[in-house]
C-alpha positions in Angstrom: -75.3 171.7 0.4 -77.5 174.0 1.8 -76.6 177.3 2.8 -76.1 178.3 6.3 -76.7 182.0 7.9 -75.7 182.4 11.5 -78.0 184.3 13.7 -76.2 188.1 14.5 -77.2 189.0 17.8 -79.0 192.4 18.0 -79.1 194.9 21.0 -82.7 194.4 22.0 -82.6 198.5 22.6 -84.2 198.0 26.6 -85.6 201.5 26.6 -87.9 200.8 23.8 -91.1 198.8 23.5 -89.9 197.3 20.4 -87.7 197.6 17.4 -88.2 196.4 13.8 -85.9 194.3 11.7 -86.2 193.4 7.5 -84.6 190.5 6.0 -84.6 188.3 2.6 -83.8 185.0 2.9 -82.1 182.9 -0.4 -83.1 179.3 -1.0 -81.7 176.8 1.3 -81.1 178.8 3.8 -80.9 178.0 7.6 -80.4 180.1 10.8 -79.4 177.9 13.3 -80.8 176.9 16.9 -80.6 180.3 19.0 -82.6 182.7 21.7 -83.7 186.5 21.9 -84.1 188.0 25.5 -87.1 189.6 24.0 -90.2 188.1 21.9 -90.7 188.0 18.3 -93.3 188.6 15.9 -91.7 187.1 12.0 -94.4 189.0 9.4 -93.7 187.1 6.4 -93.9 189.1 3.4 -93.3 186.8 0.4 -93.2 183.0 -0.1 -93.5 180.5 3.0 -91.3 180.8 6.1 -90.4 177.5 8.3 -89.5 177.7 11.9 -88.9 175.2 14.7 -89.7 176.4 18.1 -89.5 174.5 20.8 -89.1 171.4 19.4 -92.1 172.3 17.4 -92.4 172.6 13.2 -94.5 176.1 12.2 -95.7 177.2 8.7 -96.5 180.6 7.5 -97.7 182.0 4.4 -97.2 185.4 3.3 -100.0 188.2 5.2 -99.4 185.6 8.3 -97.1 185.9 11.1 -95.2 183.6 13.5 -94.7 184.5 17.3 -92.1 183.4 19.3 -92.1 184.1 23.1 -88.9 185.4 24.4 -86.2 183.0 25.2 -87.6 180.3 23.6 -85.0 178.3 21.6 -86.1 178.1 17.8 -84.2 177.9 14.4 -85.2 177.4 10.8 -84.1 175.6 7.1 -86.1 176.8 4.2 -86.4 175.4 1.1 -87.2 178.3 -1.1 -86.6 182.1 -1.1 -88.5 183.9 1.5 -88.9 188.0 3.0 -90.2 189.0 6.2 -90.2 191.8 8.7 -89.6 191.1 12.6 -91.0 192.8 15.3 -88.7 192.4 17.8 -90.5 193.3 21.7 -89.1 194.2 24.6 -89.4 191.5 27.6 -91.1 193.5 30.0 -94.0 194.5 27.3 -94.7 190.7 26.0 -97.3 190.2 28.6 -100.6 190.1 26.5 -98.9 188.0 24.0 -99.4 184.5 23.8 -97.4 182.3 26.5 -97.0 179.8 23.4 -96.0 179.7 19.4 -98.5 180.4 17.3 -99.2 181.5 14.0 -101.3 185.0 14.2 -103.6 186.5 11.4 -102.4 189.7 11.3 -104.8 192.5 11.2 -105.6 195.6 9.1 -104.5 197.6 11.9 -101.1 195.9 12.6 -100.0 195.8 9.1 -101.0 199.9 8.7 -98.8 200.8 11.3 -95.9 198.5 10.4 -95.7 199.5 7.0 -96.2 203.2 8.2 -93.0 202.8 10.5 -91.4 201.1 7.6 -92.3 203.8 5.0 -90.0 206.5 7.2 -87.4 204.0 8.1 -88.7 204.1 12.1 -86.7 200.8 13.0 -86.5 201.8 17.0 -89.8 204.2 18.3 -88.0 206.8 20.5 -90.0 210.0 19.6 -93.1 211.4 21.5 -95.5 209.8 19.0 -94.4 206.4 17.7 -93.9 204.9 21.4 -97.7 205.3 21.5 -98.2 204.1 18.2 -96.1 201.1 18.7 -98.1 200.1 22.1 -101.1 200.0 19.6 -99.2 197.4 17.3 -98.4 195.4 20.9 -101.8 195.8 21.8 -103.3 194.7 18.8 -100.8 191.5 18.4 -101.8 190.5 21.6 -105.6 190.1 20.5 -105.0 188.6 16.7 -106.3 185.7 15.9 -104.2 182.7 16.6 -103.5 179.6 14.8 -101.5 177.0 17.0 -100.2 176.1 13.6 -100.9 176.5 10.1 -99.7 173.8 8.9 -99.2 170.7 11.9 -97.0 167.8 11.6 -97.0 164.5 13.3 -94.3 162.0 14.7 -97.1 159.1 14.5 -95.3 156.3 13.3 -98.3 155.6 10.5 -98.5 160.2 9.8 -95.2 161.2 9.8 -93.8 159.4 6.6 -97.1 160.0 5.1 -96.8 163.8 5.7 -93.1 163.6 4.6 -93.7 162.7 1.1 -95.9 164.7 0.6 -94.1 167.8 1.5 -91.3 166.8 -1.2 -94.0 166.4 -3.3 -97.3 168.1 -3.0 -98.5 167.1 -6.5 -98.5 163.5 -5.9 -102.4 162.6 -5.8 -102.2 159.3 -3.8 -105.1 158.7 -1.7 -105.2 158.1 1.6 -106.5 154.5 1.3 -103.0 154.0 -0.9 -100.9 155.9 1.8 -102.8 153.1 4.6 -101.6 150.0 2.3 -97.7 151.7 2.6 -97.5 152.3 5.9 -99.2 149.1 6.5 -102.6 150.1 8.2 -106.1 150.9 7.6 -107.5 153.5 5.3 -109.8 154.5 8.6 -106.7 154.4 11.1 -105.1 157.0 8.9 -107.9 159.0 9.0 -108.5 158.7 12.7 -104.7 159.6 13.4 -105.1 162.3 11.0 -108.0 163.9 12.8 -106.3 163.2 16.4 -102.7 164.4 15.2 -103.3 167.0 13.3 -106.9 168.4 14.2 -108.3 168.4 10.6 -108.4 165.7 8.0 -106.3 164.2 5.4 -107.7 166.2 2.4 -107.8 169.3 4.2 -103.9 169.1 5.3 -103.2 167.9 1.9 -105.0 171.0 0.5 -103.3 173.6 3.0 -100.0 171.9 1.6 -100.8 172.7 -1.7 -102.1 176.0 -0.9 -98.8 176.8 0.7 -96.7 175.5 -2.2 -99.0 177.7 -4.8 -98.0 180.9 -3.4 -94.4 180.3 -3.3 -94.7 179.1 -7.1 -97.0 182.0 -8.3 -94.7 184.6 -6.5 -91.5 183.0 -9.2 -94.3 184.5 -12.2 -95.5 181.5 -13.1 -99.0 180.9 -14.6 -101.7 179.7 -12.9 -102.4 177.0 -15.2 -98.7 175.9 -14.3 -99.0 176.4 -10.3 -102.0 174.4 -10.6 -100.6 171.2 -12.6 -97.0 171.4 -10.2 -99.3 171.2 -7.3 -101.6 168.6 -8.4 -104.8 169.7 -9.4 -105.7 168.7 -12.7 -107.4 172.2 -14.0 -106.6 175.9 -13.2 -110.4 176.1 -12.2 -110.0 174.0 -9.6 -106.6 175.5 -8.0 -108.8 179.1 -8.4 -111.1 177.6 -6.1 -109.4 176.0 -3.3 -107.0 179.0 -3.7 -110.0 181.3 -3.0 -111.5 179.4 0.0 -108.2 179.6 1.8 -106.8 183.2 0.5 -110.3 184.9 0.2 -109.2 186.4 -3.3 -107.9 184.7 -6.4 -104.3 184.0 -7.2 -103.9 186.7 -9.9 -105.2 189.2 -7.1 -103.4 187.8 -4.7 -100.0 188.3 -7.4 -101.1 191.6 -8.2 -101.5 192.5 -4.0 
């Protein structure tokens, strides 16, 4: 059975612009369905965090961030162990931010002045200088770059039990003609509800699977040679290079960062 955490409601402390919050997360762990009167920002720090907002299934690696517009119902079930950092922003100063869920790539700025407030334990701004800081941080999350989704998923009758199996098991190296013979369609109306449903194609969701997975199983310590054979690429040199084209450094760096 998986385990279960209950959201704790926090005071969303109204005379600041924000407040911080740090958690770790276990394996199988799910907060269930809930609200915040104010919107949030989850910074994930190690592994992959899940979330369903809005009756819509988001992905995040670590050095990526989920946002979640106040009052919007969301909850989340993930697999493996997971850290992040919430920044947690009062209703009245969430009007830059996106009206919608998204995942954001946070920037060099944002992540300086997080870590700064997190270095001298500044969970709630209230002195003459981090308020102005802190309406940088706002300011600059309101103009990240925005990803509806990292990873998308798909109720399509032909996508979804495709995209299902893979998930429990992103080694298997089925190709997409197999997957059209199972599902009982054509190779090219897979691809075509691939491209409509998802906005990118099969290979390239199937890599940003893989990618996700990696991380998680190179932050346990285990080798690349070993990541690369659980997530089903038959050489480390070629897990080292789709690693690279989607983390713009190399697993080992990435580890060592």
């Amino acid at each position: 059975m998986p385990g279960e955490q209950r959201f704790a409601s926090t005071e969303s402390h109204p005379d600041s612009i924000l407040f911080f919050r740090s958690e770790e997360v276990n394996a199988n762990t799910e907060f269930l369905a809930h609200s915040h009167g104010w919107g949030q920002v989850i910074c994930v720090k190690s592994g992959v965090f899940a979330l369903n907002i809005g009756g819509q299934r988001f992905l995040a690696p670590c050095g990526f961030a989920i946002w979640i517009p106040a009052g919007m119902e969301h909850s989340s079930y993930n697999r493996r162990p997971t850290r992040f950092r919430s920044i947690n922003i009062t209703a009245r100063f969430c009007g830059g931010m996106q009206e919608q869920p998204c995942v954001l790539n946070m920037g060099a700025i944002c992540s300086a002045i997080v870590e700064s407030c997190f270095e001298r334990n500044v969970m709630v701004p209230i002195d003459h200088a981090d308020p102005r800081l802190c309406r940088v941080l706002v300011d600059q999350l309101s103009v990240a770059p925005v990803q509806h989704t990292w990873l998308p998923g798909s109720d399509d009758k032909y996508l979804s039990p495709v995209l299902q199996a893979l998930e429990a098991n992103p080694s298997d190296n089925t190709s997409l003609a197999q997957w059209a013979r199972r599902v009982y369609t054509t190779e090219r109306t897979l691809a075509r509800r691939c491209n409509q449903e998802l906005g990118m194609s099969f290979s390239e969701w199937r890599q940003r699977l893989r990618f996700l997975y990696g991380i998680s199983l190179l932050e346990q310590g285990k080798t690349v040679q070993e990541v690369a054979l659980e997530v089903g690429y038959s050489s480390a040199s070629a897990f080292i290079a789709m690693f690279q084209h989607n983390a713009g450094t190399t697993p080992e760096r990435y580890r060592r960062g």
